[in-house]
C-alpha positions as protocol buffer text, in pm:
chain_id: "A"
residue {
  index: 1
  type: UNK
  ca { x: -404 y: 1103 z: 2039 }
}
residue {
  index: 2
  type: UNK
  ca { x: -399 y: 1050 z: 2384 }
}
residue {
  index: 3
  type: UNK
  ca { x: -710 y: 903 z: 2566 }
}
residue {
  index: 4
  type: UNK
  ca { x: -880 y: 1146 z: 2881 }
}
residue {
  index: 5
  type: UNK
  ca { x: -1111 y: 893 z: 3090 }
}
residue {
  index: 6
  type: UNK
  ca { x: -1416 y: 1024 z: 3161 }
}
residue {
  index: 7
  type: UNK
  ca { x: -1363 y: 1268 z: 2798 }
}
residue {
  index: 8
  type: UNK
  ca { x: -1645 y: 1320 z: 2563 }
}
residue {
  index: 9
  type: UNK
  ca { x: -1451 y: 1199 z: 2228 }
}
residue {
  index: 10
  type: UNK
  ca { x: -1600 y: 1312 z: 1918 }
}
residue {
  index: 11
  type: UNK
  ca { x: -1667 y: 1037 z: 1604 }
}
residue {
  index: 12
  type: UNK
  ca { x: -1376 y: 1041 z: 1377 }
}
residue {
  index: 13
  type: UNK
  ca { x: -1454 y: 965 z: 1045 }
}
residue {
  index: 14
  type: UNK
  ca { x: -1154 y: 794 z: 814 }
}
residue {
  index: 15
  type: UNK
  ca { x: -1224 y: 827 z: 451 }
}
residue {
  index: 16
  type: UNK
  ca { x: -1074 y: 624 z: 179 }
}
residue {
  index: 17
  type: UNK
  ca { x: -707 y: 548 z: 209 }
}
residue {
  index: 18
  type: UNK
  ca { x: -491 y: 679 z: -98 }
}
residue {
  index: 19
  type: UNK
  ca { x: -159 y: 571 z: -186 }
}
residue {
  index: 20
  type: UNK
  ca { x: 107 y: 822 z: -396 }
}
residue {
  index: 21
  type: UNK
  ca { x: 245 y: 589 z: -701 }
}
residue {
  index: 22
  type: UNK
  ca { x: 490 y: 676 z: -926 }
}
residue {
  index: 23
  type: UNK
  ca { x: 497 y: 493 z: -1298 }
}
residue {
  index: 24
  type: UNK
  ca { x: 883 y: 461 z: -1436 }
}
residue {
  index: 25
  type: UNK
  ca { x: 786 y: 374 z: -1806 }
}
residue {
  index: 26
  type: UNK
  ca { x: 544 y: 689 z: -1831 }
}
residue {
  index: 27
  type: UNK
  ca { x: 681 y: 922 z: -1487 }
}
residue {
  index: 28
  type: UNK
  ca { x: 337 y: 975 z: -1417 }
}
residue {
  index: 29
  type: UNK
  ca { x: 286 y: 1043 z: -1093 }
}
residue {
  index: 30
  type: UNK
  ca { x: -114 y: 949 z: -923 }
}
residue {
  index: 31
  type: UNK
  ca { x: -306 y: 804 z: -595 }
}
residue {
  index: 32
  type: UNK
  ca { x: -419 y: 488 z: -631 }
}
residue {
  index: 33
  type: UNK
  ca { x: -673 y: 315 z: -366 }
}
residue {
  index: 34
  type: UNK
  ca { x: -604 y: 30 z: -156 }
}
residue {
  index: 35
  type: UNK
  ca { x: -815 y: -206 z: -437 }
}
residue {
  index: 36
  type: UNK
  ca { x: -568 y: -107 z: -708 }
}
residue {
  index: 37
  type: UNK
  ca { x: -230 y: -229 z: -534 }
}
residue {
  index: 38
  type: UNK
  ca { x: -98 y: -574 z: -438 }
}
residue {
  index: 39
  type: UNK
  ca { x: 137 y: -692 z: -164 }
}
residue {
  index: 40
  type: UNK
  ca { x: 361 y: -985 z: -230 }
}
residue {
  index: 41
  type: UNK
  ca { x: 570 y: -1100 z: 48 }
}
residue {
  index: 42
  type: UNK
  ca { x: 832 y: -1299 z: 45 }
}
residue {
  index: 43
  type: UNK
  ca { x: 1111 y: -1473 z: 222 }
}
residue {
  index: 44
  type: UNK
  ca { x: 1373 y: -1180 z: 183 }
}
residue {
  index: 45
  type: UNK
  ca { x: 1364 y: -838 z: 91 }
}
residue {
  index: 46
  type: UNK
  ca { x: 1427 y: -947 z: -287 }
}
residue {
  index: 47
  type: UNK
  ca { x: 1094 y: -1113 z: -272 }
}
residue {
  index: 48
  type: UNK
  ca { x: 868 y: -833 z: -117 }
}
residue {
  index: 49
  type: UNK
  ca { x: 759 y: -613 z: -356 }
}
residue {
  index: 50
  type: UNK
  ca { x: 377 y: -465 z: -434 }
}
residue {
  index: 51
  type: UNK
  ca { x: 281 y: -400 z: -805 }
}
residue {
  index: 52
  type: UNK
  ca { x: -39 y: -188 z: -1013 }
}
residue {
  index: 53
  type: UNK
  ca { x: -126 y: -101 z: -1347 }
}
residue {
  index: 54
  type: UNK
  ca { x: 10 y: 232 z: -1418 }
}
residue {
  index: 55
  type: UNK
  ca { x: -361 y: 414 z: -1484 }
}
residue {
  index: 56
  type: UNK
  ca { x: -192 y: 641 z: -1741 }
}
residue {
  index: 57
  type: UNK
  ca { x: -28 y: 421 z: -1970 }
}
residue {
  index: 58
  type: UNK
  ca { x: -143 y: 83 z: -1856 }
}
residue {
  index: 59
  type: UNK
  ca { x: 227 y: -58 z: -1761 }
}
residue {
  index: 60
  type: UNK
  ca { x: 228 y: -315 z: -1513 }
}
residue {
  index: 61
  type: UNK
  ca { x: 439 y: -206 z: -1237 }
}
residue {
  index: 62
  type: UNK
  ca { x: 654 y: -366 z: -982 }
}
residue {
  index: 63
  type: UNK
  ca { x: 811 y: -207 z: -687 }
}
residue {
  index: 64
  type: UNK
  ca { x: 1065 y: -328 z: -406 }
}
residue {
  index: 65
  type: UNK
  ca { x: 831 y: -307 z: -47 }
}
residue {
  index: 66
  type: UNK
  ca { x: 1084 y: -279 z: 297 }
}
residue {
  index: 67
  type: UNK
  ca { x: 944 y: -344 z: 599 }
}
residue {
  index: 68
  type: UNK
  ca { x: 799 y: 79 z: 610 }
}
residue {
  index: 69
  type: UNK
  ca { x: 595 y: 8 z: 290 }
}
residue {
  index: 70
  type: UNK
  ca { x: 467 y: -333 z: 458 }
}
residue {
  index: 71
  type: UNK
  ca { x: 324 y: -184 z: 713 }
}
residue {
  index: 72
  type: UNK
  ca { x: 161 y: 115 z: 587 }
}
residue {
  index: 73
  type: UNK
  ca { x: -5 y: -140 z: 259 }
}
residue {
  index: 74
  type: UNK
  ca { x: -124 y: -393 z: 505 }
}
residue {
  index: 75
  type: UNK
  ca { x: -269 y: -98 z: 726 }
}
residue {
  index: 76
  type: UNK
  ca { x: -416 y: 56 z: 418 }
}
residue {
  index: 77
  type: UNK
  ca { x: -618 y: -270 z: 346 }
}
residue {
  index: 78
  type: UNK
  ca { x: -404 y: -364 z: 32 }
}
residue {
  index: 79
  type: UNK
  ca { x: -457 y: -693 z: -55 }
}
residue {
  index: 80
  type: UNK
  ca { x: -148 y: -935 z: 41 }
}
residue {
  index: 81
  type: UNK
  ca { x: 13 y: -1243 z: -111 }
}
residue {
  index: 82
  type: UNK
  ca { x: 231 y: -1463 z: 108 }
}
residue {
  index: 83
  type: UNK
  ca { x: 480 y: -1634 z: -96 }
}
residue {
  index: 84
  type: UNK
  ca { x: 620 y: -1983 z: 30 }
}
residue {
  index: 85
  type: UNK
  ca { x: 941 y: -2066 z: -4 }
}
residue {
  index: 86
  type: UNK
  ca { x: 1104 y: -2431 z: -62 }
}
């Protein structure tokens, strides 16, 4: 969106953000909200990962986050761990 000085811009109104999750004990496939996901990050990409309970079968599930996934969890308002190293 580009920005007109002098425009009349109309409210915009952002609704809940929803993430697509995928479980790979039950291959359910759901949205979860930014409450029901965790970001952990670490000190390499081995230690960046964000995790939920699966809300089909109740696995708890882990997931490798690059720097993409990062971005859009921390912009969603997941809730993030930073993990210290040594």
């Amino acid at each position: 969106m580009s920005f007109v000085p002098g425009a009349a811009q109309a409210p915009q109104t952002v609704g809940p953000v929803l993430f697509r999750a995928a479980c790979p004990d039950c291959r359910g496939r759901f949205e979860l909200s930014a409450g029901a996901l965790r970001l952990a990050i670490g000190g390499s990409r081995r230690t960046t990962f964000y995790s939920f309970t699966c809300p089909e079968c109740g696995a708890a599930v882990r997931k490798p986050a690059g720097e993409r996934i990062v971005e859009l969890l921390t912009g969603g308002g997941v809730r993030t761990l930073r993990l210290h190293t040594g």
